[in-house]
MIPAVO-597679 format. One line per field, with one value per residue (C-alpha): residue in one letter; x negated, y, z. Coordinates in nm, 2 decimals. Example, Ala and Ser with C-alpha at 12.3 -4.5 7.8 and 13.67 -1.06 7.14 Angstrom:
! MIPAVO-597679
code A,S
px -1.23,-1.37
py -0.45,-0.11
pz 0.78,0.71
//
This chain:
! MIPAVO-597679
code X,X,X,X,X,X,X,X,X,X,X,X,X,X,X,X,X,X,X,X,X,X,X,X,X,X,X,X,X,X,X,X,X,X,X,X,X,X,X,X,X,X,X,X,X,X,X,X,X,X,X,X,X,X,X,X,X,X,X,X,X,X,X,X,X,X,X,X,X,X,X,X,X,X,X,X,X,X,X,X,X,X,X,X,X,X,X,X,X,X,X,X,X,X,X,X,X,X,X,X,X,X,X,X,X,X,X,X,X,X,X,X,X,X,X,X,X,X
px 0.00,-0.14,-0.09,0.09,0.09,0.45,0.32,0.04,0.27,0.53,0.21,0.08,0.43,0.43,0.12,0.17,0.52,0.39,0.04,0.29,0.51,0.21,0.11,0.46,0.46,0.50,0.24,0.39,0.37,0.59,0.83,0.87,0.89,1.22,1.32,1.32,1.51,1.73,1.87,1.93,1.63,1.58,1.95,1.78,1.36,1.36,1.29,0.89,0.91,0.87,1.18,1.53,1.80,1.53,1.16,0.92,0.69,0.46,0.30,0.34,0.34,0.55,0.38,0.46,0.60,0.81,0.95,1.09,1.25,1.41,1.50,1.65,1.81,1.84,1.78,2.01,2.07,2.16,1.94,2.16,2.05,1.99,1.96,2.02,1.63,1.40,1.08,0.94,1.11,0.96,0.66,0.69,0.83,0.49,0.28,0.49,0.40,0.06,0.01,0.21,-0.08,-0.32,-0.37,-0.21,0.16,0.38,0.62,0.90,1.26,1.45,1.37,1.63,1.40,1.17,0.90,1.00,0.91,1.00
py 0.00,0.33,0.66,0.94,1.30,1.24,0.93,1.12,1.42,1.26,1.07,1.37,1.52,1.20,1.25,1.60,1.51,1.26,1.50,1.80,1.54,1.42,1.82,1.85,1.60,1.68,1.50,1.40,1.68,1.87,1.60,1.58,1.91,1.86,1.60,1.81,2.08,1.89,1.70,1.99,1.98,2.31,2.40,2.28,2.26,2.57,2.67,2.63,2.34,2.61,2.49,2.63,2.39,2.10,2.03,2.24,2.03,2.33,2.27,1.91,1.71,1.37,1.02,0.85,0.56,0.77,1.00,0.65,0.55,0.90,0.97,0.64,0.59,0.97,1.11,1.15,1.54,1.63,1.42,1.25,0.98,0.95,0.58,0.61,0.74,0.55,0.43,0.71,0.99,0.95,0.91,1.20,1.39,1.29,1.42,1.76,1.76,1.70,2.00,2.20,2.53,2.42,2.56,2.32,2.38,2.38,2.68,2.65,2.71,2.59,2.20,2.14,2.20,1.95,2.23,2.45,2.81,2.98
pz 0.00,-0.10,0.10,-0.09,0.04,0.15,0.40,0.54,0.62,0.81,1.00,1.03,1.20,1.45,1.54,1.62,1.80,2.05,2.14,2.20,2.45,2.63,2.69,2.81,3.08,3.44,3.68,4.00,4.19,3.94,3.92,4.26,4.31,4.08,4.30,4.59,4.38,4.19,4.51,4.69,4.98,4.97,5.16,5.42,5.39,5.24,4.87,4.93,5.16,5.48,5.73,5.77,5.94,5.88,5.93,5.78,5.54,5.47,5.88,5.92,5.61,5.68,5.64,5.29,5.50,5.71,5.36,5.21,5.49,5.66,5.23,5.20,5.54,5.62,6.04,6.31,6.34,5.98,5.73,5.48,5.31,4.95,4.90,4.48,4.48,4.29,4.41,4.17,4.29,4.67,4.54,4.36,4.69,4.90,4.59,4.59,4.99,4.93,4.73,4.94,5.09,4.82,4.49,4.31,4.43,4.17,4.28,3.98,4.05,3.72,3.76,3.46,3.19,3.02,3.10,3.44,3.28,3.62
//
């Protein structure tokens, strides 16, 4: 099979396609920032993690054992629990807490776009 102009252009489109996805891509920290946006964590945590009616995750940091469980299960005094969570998303939550005083905080506020601009 020989390659004609049209065959190398639509390679060429695919190729360009799946490198602009792959630039697009949140790393975990930004997905679970939208986690803790999207699910509403903020009513409580605080829009940058810093307290309000619950803990303040910007001081004390919770143990990735202890996020699975209190996420899944919830807390007595308030927590509900959110046992439809994948596996993914509390992992992504302890890398959003991780960040949280460094650098590397992702800080977005609209979590429904592929990309957060803001």
């Amino acid at each position: 099979m020989q390659a004609t102009p049209r065959t190398l252009g639509t390679a060429a489109c695919l190729v360009l396609l799946l490198a602009a996805s792959a630039a697009t891509a949140l790393g975990p920290a930004e997905e679970g920032r939208r986690v803790y946006l999207r699910e509403n964590c903020y009513a409580c945590h605080g829009g940058r993690s810093g307290g309000g009616m619950g803990p303040n995750f910007r001081s004390e940091r919770p143990e990735a054992g202890d996020l699975g469980e209190v996420v899944r299960e919830g807390a007595e005094g308030g927590m509900p629990a959110y046992p439809t969570l994948t596996a993914a998303d509390i992992a992504n939550l302890g890398a959003y807490f991780r960040t949280l005083r460094t650098t590397s905080e992702p800080t977005f506020t609209h979590w429904w776009e592929t990309v957060p601009t803001q």
